[in-house]
C-alpha positions in Angstrom: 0.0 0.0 0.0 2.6 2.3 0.9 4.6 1.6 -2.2 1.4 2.0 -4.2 0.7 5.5 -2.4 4.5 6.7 -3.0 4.4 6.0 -7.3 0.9 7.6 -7.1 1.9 10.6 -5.3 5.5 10.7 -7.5 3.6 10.3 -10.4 1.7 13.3 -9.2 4.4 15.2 -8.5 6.4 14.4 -11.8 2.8 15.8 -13.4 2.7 19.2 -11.5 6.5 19.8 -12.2 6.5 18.7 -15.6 3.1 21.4 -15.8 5.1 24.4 -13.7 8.0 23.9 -16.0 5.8 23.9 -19.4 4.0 27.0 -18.1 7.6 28.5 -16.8 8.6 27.8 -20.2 5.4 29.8 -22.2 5.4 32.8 -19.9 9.0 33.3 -20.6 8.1 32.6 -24.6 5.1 34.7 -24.0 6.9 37.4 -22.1 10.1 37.0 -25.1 7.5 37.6 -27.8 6.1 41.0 -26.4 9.0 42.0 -25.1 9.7 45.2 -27.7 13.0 44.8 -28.9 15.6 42.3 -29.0 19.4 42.4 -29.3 21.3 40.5 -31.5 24.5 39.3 -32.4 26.3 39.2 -35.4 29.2 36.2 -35.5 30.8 38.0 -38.5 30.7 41.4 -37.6 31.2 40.3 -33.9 28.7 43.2 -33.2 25.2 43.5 -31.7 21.9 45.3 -33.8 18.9 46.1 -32.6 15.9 44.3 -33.6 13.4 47.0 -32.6 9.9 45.3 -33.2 8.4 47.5 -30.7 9.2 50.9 -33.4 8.1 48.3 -36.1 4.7 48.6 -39.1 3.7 46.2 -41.3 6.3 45.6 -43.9 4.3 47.2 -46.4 4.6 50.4 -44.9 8.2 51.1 -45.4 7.4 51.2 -49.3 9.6 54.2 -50.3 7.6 57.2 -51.7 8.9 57.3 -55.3 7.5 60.6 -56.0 10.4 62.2 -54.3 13.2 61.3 -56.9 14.3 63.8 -59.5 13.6 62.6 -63.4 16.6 63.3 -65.7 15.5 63.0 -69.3 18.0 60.6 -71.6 18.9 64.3 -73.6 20.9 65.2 -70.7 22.2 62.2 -69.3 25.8 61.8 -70.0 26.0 58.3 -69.6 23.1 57.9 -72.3 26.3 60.2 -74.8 28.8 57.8 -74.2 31.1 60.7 -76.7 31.1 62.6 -73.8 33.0 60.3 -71.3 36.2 58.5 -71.4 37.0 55.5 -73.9 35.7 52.7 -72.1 38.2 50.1 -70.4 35.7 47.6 -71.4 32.8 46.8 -73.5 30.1 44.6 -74.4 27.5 44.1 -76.9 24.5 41.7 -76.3 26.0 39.2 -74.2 29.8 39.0 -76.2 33.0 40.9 -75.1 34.0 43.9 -78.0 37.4 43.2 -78.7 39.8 46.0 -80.4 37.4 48.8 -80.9 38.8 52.4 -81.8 35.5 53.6 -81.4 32.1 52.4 -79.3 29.8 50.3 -81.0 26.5 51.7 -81.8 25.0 48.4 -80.4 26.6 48.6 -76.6 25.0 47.1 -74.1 27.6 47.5 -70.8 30.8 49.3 -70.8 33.1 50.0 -67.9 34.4 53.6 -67.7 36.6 55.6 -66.2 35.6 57.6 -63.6 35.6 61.3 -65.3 35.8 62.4 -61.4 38.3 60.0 -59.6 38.6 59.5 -55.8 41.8 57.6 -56.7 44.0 57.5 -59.9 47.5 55.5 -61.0 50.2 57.4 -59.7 54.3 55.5 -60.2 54.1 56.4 -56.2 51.7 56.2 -53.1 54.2 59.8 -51.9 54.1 58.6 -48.1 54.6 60.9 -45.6 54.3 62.4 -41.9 53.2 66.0 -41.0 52.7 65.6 -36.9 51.3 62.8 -35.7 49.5 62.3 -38.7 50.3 60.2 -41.7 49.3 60.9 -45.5 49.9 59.2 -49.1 48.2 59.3 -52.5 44.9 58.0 -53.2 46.7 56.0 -55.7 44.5 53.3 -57.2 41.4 52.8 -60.4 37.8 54.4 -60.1 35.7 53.0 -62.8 32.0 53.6 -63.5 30.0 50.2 -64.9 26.9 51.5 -67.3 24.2 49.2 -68.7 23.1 50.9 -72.2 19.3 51.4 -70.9 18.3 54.7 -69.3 15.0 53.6 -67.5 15.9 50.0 -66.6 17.5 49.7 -63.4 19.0 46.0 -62.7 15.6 44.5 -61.1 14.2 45.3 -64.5 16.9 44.0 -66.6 16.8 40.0 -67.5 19.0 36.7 -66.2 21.2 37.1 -69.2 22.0 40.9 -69.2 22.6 40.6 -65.4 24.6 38.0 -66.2 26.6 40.2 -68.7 26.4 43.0 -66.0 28.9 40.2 -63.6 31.2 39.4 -66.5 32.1 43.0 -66.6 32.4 42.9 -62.6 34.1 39.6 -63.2 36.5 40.9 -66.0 37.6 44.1 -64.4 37.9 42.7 -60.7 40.6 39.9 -62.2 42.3 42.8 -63.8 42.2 45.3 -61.3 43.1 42.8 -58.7 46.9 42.3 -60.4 48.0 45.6 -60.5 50.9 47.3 -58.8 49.5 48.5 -55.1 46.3 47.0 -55.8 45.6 45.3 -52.0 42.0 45.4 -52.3 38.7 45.8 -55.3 35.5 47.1 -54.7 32.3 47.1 -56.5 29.3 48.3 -55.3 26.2 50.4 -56.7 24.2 53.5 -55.7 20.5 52.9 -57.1 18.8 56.4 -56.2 19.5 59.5 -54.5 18.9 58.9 -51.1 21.8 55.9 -51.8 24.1 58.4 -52.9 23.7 58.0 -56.7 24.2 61.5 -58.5 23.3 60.2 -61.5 19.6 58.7 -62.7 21.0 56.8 -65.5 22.0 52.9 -64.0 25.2 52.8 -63.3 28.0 50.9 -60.6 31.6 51.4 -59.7 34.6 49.6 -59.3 37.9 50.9 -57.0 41.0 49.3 -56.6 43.1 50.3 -53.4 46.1 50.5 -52.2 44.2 49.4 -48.9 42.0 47.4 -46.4 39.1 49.0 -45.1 38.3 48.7 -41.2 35.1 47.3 -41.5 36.4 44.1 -44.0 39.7 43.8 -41.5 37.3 43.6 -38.6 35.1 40.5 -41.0 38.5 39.6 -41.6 39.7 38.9 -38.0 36.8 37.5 -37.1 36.5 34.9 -39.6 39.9 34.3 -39.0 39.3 34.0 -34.8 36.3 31.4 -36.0 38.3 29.2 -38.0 40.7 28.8 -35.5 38.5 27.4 -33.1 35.7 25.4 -34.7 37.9 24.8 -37.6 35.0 25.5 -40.0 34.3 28.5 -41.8 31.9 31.0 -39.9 29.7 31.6 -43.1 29.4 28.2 -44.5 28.4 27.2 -41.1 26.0 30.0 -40.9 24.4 29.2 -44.3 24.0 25.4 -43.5 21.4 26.7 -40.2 19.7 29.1 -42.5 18.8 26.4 -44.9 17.8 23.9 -42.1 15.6 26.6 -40.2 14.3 28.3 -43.7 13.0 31.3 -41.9 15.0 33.9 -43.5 15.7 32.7 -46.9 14.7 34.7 -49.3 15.7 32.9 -52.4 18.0 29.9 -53.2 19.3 27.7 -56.5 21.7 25.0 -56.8 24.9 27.7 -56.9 23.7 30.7 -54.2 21.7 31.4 -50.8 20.3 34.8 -50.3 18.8 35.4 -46.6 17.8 38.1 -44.4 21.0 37.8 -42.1 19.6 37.2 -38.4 21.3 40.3 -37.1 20.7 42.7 -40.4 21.6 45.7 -40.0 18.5 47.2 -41.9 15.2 46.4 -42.7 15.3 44.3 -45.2 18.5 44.0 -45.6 19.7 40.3 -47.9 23.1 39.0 -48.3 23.3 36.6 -51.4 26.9 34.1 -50.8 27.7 31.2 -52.7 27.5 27.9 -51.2 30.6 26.8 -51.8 33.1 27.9 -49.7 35.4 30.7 -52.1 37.3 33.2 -50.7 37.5 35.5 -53.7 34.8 36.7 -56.4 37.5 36.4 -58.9 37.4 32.1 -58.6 33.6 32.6 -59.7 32.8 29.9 -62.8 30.5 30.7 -66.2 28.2 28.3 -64.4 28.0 30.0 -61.0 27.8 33.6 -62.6 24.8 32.4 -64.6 23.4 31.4 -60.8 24.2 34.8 -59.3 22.3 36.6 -61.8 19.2 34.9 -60.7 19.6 35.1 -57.4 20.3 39.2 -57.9 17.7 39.1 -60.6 14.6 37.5 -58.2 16.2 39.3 -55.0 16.3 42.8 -56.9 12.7 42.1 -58.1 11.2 41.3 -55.0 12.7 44.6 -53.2 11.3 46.4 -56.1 7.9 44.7 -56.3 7.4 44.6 -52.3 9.2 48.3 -51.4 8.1 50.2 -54.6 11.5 50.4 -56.4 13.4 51.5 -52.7 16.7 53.3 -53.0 19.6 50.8 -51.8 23.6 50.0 -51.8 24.7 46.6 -52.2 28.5 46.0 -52.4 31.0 42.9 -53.4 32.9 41.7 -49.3 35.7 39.2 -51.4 39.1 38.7 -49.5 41.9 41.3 -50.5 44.3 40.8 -53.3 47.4 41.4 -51.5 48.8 37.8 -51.8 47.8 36.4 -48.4 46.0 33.8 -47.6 42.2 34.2 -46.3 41.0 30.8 -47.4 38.9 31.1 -44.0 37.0 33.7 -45.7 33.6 33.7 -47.6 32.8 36.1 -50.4 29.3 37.7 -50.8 27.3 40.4 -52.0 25.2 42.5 -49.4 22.2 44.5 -50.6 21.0 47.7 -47.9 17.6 48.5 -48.9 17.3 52.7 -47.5 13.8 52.6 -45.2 15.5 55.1 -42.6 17.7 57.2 -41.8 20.5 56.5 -39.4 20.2 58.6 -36.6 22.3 60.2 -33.3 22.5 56.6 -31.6 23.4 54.6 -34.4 26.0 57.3 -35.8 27.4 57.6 -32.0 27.0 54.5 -30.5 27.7 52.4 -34.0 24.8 49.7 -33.4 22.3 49.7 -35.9 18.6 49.6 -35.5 16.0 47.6 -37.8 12.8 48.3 -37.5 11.5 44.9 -38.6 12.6 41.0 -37.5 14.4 39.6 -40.8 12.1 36.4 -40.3 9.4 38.7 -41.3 11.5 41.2 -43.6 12.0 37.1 -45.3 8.7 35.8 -45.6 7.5 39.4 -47.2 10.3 39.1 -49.8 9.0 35.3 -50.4 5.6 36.1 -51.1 6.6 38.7 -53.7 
């Protein structure tokens, strides 16, 4: 009887605890799920954001107004008079390379440029010096300006193959570029509106090659670096192996690419589109894998268009510098940084961003699109 009495009773007991700790367990999800903001962190920055849901509206509502960007007619764009600007470094006519022109077809599709406005020209010297305790050299380096021939057709209107000819010229100039005397590091990136910074309508990117490493891809660098060491695994590849298992912030995915909403973004909506296999520089990118990346930058461009009415944004090329080291613990990618704020005095002094909206839903939004 008494044995009987004590399993009864335990059983009991197990019941109520096993009860307490279930109900511990959905007040704390409960209390984590209205809780207004959350802090996250980001393993390759190796910084926090700030998920503020609290500050959050529907997705729909950070459509930008597109009424407030100025219309330049093709009559005065100087990238539609390609006389006007410098003989192009490169060109390209419906999908084939233009070899040995004196002059620029008629039929151009994509042409890299010279910038007619450099931040950083070819110099025989970087002219190093000290004056106090500071520390000054030439901007010695390439500025380039990649233009597609169309005036009104930004890249989320252009198709698979003339993005695809869009990253040959990125390709082609970046293995170029990358072997040059003082050349450490390549960057392309592009401006798409004015609140992004572009000062010109007309679609356009830009290439620089430097004679340095920026802070912010030395920091990705070390980290990367500080990750391999210890798990012996590469930070992003391990990164993009949970985002496919938990699917919540994929955006879009093919054999070749991933593009997700990172899990700490820095902005609303912001998507980062890497390869998934582990490559350390864009320049090892094949025919086959360019063909990929063009559809991924084709649907994620398209969706951002579609979902935020045409948004400004940045995006930008993160490959490991070419200064003859070895970062084969690095992982190249694009990121794309759709503008729905403004940074303000806490991000700008405190340097931790705020997104107004969880990537899981910035995800699912682009999905539907």
């Amino acid at each position: 009887m008494k044995n009987r009495f004590h399993q009864k009773n335990s059983k009991k007991t197990h019941h109520l605890n096993s009860r307490k700790k279930r109900t511990l367990q959905e007040n704390s999800i409960s209390k984590r799920a209205n809780f207004p903001s959350e802090l996250r962190f980001d393993p390759m920055g190796r910084d926090w954001v700030v998920i503020a849901t609290g500050r959050a509206k529907r997705p729909e509502t950070l459509k930008w107004a597109e009424q407030t960007e100025e219309k330049v007619s093709e009559s005065d764009c100087p990238f539609c008079h390609m006389e006007t600007q410098k003989f192009p470094t490169l060109i390209f006519s419906h999908g084939k390379r233009v070899l040995r022109s004196k002059n620029v077809p008629k039929n151009w599709t994509t042409v890299s440029i010279p910038n007619k406005f450099p931040a950083f020209q070819s110099s025989d010297s970087l002219g190093e010096r000290r004056e106090g305790p500071y520390k000054i050299m030439r901007a010695v380096g390439f500025h380039e300006v990649v233009i597609t021939r169309d005036h009104k057709r930004h890249i989320a209107k252009l198709s698979i193959s003339e993005i695809k000819e869009l990253i040959d010229v990125y390709h082609l100039r970046y293995s170029f570029l990358m072997r040059q005397k003082r050349v450490n590091y390549v960057s392309i990136f592009c401006n798409h509106g004015v609140r992004a910074g572009a000062s010109i309508a007309h679609p356009h990117s830009q290439i620089i090659a430097v004679p340095l490493i920026d802070s912010d891809l030395r920091k990705a660098l070390n980290n990367a670096r500080e990750y391999y060491k210890i798990h012996k695994k590469c930070v992003y590849c391990v990164s993009n192996d949970w985002e496919r298992k938990q699917k919540k912030r994929i955006v879009f995915e093919n054999e070749k690419f991933l593009a997700i909403c990172p899990f700490a973004s820095k902005s609303a909506f912001e998507v980062i589109i890497s390869p998934k296999k582990h490559s350390s520089r864009f320049d090892e990118i094949t025919e086959e894998e360019k063909f990929s990346l063009a559809e991924a930058f084709k649907v994620v461009l398209s969706k951002l268009d579609k979902g935020l009415n045409n948004p400004p944004y940045n995006f930008y090329l993160h490959s490991a510098p070419c200064d003859g080291k070895n970062y084969n613990f690095y992982h190249w990618h694009w990121t794309i940084l759709p503008k729905t704020t403004t940074p303000a005095g806490f991000e700008l002094g405190v340097r931790i961003e705020i997104s107004t909206i969880e990537p899981e839903k910035a995800a699912a939004y682009l999905r539907k699109q």
